[in-house]
N, C-alpha and C positions, 0 to 999 in steps of 0.2 A: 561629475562633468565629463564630455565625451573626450576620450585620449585622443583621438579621430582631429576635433576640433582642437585643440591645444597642440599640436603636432605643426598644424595649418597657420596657429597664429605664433608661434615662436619662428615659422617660415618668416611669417606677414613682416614680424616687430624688428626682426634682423635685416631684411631685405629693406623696410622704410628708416632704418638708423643707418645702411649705408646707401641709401640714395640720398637722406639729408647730407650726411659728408662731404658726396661728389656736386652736391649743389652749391654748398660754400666753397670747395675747390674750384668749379667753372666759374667765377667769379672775379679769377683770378688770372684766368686766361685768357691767350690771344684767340682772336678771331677762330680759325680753322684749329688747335685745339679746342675748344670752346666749343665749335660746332660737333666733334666725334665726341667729346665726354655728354652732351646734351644728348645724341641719339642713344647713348651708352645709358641715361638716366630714361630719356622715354620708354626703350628695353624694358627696364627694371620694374617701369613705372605699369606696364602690361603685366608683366609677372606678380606684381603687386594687387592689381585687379585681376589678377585670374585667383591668387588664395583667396581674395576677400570673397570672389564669387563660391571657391569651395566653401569658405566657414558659413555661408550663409547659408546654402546647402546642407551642408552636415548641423548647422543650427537649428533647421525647421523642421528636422527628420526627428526630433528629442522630444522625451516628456516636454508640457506647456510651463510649467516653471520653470526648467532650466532651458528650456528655449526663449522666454522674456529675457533671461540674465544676461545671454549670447548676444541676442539682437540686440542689445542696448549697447555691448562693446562694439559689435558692427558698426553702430551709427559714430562710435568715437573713430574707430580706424578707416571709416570712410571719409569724414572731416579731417581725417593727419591726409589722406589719399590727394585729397583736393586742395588742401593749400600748398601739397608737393609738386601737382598739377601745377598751380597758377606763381608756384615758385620759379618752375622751369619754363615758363611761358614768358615771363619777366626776365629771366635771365637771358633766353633765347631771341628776346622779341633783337628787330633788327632795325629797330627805329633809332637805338641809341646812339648818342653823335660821344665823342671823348670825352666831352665836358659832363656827360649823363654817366657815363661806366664811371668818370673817377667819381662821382658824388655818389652812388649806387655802392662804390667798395667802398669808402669812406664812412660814408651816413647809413644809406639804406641798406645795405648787407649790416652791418650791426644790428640795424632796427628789423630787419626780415629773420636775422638768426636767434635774437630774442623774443619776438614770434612766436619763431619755431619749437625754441627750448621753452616756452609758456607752453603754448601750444602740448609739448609732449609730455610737460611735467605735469600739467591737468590731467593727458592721456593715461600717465604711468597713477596718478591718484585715482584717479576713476578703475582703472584696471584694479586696483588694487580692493578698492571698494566693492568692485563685482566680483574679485575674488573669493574676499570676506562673506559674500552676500550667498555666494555660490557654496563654501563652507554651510552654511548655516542651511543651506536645502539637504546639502548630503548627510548634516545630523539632522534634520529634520527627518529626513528619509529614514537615515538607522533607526530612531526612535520610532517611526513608523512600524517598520520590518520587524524590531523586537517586540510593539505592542502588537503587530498581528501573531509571531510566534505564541506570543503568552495566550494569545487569545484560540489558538488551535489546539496546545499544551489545554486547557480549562474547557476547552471542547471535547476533546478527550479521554479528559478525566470525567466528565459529565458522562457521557456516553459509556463510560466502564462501570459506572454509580448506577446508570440507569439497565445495564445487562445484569448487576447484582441485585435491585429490585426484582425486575422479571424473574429472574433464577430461585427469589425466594418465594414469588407469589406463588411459582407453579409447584414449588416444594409445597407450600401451605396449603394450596389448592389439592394437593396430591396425599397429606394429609386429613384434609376435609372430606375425602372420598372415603379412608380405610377408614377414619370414623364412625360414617356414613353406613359400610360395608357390616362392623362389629357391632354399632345400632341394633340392626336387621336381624344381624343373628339373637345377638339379647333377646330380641322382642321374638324370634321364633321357639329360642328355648325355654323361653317364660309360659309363652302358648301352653309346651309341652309339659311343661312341669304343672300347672294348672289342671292340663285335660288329664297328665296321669293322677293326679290327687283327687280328681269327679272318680275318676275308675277305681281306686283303691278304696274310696269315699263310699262307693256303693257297693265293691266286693265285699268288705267289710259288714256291710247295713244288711245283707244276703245270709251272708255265714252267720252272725246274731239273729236273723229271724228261723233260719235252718235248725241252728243247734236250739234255739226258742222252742220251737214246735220240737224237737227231740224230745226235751225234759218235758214238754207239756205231757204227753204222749207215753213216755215211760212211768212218770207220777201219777197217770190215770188212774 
């Protein structure tokens, strides 16, 4: 997962845990405090939407796995975004008469603050979930990275098996020739040994009829 992104939302998660705080605090204030902590949360509440707009940026820039992971926490931290919105909208609104603020810190801020902590403990399980989930791509990935090494490693090795073939054909190949070469000669010194055995063959038949005719000739 990008350190980029995680950087941006541990901005996001700190920034929206204390503008929850200063919203149960204005809650509790007068009028003109009340209105400077409100513009103090609207602040916040921009700075807020400018991470959410980096993670979502830096989310869409990522592989497509771990950019579904991202986008799916965006849509949790955009929904904590908006009921902080319409948290401070409620607080702020200027319609409330006395009777409305005391029943609002009394009833309704209870009931808006357990909301809230629903609201953030679903956020912090889901976060958590996508955490897990986000684990499980980064060993999905190792296990990726180690089956493609093995598979370059056995590529390798193949191609080192297949330059020891070659190396031996052309050996054998390069034997088949001087074979080839001692063949030839064989068959020319056979030639030889043949045509001198006709020549001896017939010196021999020569010198017999020679010395033949001598003794014929001297026994006359």
């Amino acid at each position: 997962m990008s350190e980029i992104f995680e950087g941006y939302e541990r901005q996001y998660c700190e920034l929206s845990a204390n503008l929850s705080r200063k919203c149960t605090a204005a809650l509790a204030l007068d009028r003109e405090q009340k209105k400077q902590k409100i513009s103090e949360i609207r602040a916040g509440l921009e700075d807020a939407e400018s991470w959410i707009r980096k993670m979502d940026i830096e989310a869409r820039n990522l592989q497509p796995n771990v950019k579904a992971v991202l986008l799916a926490k965006l849509r949790e931290y955009k929904s904590d975004l908006n009921n902080l919105k319409s948290e401070v909208k409620r607080i702020g609104s200027g319609n409330l008469n006395a009777a409305a603020r005391d029943e609002l810190l009394e009833a309704g801020m209870a009931n808006s603050l357990t909301a809230s902590a629903d609201q953030r403990s679903r956020l912090m399980m889901t976060t958590e979930r996508l955490n897990q989930s986000g684990d499980r791509i980064k060993d999905s990935r190792r296990t990726m990275l180690e089956t493609e090494e093995l598979g370059v490693s056995i590529l390798q090795d193949l191609h080192q098996q297949r330059q020891s073939l070659l190396h031996a054909h052309n050996t054998l190949h390069g034997v088949d020739d001087n074979i080839g070469k001692s063949k030839r000669v064989l068959t020319a010194m056979s030639r030889r040994i043949n045509k001198n055995k006709w020549i001896i063959g017939a010196i021999v038949a020569v010198l017999v009829v020679v010395i033949g005719l001598i003794l014929y000739f001297k026994l006359k």
